[in-house]
N, C-alpha and C positions, 0 to 999 in steps of 0.2 A: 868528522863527516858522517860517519856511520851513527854515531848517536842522534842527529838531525834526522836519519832517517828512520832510524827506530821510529825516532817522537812522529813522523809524519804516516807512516804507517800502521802506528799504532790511534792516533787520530781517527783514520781512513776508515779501520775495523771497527771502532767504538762508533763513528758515525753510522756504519753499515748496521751493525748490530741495533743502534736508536729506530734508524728505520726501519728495519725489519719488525720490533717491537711493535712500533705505532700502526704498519700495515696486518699483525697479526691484532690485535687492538681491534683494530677497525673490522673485521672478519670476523672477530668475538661477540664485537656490540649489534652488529647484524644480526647473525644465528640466534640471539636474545633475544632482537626484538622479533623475528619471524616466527621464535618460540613464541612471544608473548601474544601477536597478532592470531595466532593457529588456537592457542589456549582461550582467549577468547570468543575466535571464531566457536568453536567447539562448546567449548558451553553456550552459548547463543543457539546454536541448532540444539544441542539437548533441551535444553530450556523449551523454549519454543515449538521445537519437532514434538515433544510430548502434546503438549497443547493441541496442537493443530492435528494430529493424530486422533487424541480424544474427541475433539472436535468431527474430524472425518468419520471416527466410528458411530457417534451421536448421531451425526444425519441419515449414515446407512441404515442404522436400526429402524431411525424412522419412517425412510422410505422402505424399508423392511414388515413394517408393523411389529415391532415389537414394544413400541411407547408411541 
């Protein structure tokens, strides 16, 4: 009797243990991709923000007289 409940208990904790894996999984591949969206995002503003900076500076001068 006792060894029927080892096996059923020990079942119980392997399965517990599976799902906790695939929920911590899942919280991994999140944080990954929220890295990879922000990595993105971020270089898109660098990229871009210089640009449009230079840009902004160009017009001021002009309306400046400097060119």
């Amino acid at each position: 009797m006792t060894d029927v409940n080892e096996v059923i208990q020990h079942k119980i904790r392997k399965a517990a243990a599976n799902n906790a894996l695939h929920k911590i999984a899942d919280i991994v591949a999140a944080e990954n991709q929220l890295d990879q969206t922000r990595d993105r995002y971020s270089a898109w503003v660098l990229r871009y923000g210089i640009v449009s900076l230079l840009l902004l500076a160009t017009v001021a001068a002009h309306f400046l007289g400097v060119f």
